[in-house]
Each structure stands twice: as structure tokens, then as C-alpha cells.
N, C-alpha and C positions, 0 to 999 in steps of 0.2 A: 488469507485475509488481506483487503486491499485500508491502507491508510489515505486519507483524505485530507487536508488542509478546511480553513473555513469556507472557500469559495469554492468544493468539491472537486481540485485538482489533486490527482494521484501523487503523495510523494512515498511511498512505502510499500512493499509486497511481505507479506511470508508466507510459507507454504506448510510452517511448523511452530508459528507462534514460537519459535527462540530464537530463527536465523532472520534478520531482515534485511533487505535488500533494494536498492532505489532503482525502479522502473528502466531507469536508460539505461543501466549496466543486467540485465536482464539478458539470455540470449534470445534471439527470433522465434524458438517454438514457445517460451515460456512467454514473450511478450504478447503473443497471439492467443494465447490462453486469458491473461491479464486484460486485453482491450476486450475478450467478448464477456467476461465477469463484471470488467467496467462499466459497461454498457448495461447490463445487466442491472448494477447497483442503480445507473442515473436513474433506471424507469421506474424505480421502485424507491425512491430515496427516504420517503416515508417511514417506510417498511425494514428495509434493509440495514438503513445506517444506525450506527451507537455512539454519542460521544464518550469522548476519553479524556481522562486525566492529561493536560499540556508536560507534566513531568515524564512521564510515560510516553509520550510523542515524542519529546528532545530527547531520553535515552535509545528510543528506536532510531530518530535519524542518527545518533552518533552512530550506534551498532550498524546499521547498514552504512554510512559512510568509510567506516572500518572494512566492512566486508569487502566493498566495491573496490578499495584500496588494494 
């Protein structure tokens, strides 16, 4: 699952809805996965994206700022 902000830039990945993890600390195969899903989402934003609860976004970034730590 890719997390988006309001202006649809990526701040969030997981791969298992428990572990989250911020984009830039990502390794190379994994962010090569990540930009062609991305891309994927822009062409479809209609279709694809779900908003979320803002509570549930700020415990994601904390949890993946934790991870990346």
C-alpha cells in the first residue's frame, strides 16, 4: 500500500499493512517496485485511491519514522 499526502506525493509504503516505512529509506529493488505501483496509482487516481482517517496517517508517519531510525 502506497500512502499519499493531499497533493498526491508519496509519504508512506507497506508491504504488510503493520510495518511502514518512508520512501527514501527504501532499498533500490524495493523503490523500483514502489515508482512503477506509483505510477500505476497517478493513472488511475479515480479508481485506485481511498481516503483515510488524518489520525491514522500521523500514527503511520510516526511508525515508519521509527522504522527508518
Amino acid at each position: 500500500m502506497l500512502i499519499f499526502n493531499a497533493i498526491y506525493e508519496l509519504v508512506g509504503v507497506t508491504f504488510d499493512e503493520q510495518n511502514y516505512y518512508l520512501p527514501e529509506t527504501l532499498i533500490p529493488s524495493l523503490k523500483n517496485i514502489v515508482e512503477i505501483v506509483k505510477l500505476d496509482a497517478y493513472k488511475n487516481v479515480d479508481n485506485n485511491l481511498e481516503p483515510i482517517d488524518e489520525a491514522f496517517l500521523n500514527s503511520i508517519s510516526l511508525a515508519a519514522c521509527l522504522k527508518s531510525a
